[in-house]
C-alpha positions in Angstrom: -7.1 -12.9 -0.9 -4.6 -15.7 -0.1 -1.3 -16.5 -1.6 -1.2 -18.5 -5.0 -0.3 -21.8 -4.5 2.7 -22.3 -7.6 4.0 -18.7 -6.3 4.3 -19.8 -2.9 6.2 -23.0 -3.9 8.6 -21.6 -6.4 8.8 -18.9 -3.8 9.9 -21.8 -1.2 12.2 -23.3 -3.7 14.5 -20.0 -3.6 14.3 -19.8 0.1 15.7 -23.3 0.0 18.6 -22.3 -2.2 19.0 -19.6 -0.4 19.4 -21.8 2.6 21.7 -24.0 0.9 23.6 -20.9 -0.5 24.3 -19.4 2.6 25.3 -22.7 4.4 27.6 -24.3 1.6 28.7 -21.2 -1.0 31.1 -23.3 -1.9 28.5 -24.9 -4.3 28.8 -22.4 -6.8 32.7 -22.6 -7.9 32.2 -26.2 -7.7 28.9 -25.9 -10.1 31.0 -23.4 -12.5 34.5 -25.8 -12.0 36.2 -22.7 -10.5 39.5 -23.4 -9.3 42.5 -21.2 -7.3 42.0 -18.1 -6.5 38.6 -17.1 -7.6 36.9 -19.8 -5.9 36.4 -17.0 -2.6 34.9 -14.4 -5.3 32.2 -17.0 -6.4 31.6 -17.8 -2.4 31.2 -14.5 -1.9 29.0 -14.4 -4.8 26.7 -16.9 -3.3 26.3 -15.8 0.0 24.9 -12.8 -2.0 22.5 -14.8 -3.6 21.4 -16.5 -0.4 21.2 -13.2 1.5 19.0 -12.0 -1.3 16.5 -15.0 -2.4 15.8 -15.6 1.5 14.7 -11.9 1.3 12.4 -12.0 -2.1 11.4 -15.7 -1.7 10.1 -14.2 1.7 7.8 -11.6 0.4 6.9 -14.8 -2.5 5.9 -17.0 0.5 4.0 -14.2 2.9 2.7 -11.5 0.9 -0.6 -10.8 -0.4 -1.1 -10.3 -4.2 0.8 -7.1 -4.8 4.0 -7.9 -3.1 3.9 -11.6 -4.3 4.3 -10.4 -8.1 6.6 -8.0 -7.2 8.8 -10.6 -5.8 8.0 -13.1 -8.9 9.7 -9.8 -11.0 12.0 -9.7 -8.6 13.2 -13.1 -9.1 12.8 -12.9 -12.6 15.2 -9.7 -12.8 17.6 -11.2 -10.6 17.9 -14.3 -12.5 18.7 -11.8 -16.7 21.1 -10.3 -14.5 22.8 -13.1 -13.0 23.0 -14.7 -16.4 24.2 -11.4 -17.8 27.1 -11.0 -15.0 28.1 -14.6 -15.1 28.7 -14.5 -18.9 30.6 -11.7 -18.7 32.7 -13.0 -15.5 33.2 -16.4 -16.7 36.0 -17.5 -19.5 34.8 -21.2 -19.2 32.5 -21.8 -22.4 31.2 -25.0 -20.5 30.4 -23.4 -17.6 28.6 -20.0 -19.6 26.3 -22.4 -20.8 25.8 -24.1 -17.6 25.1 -20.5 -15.7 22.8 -19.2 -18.9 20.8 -22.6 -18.8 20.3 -22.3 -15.1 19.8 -18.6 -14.3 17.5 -18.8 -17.7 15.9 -21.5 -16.8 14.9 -20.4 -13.3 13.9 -17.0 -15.1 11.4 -18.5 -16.9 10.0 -20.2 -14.4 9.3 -17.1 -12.2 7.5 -16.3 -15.5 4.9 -18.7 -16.1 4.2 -18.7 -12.6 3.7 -14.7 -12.4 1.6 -14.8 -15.4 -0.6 -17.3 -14.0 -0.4 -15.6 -10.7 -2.0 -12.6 -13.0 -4.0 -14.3 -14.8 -5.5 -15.9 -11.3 -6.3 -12.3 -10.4 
């Protein structure tokens, strides 16, 4: 059976931040308006998430059925934690709400696409 199309292109969207991750980490403080010394924490945060969506967005992009929807959770549980981390690590209201929107947001789109993925068969 071949890959499903929406899992393979929201599988390619998180190798392409995870491109962009690992080539400028500096996006993330920027994002989150982190200034002084905790900027290299949050670069060293997303390298990490680089590192790590190349490797599930790969199993996304190549796998067959079982490993696709493993990665889809994957992503999914990667995305509650983030948001969980990032609320707890940030003192920023502004930028809480801007991490919980985002992580959230990509959360829920791993979603839809693994229950259509499922529901595809």
């Amino acid at each position: 059976m071949t890959s499903f199309r929406p899992t393979r292109l929201v599988s390619a969207a998180t190798a392409a931040y995870g491109v962009y991750a690992l080539a400028k980490p500096s996006h993330l403080p920027d994002a989150l308006g982190i200034r002084g010394g905790e900027r290299a924490s949050y670069e060293g945060l997303a390298t990490t998430y680089g590192v790590r969506d190349l490797i599930i967005s790969s199993a996304g992009i190549a796998g067959g059925p079982r490993l696709r929807r493993l990665a889809l959770g994957a992503r999914i549980t990667s995305d509650v934690v983030d948001c969980l981390l990032l609320n707890q690590k940030l003192s920023d209201g502004g930028a809480r709400k801007k991490a919980t929107a985002v992580t959230l947001a990509w959360a829920a789109l791993n979603a839809s696409v693994l229950v259509a993925d499922v529901k595809k068969g």
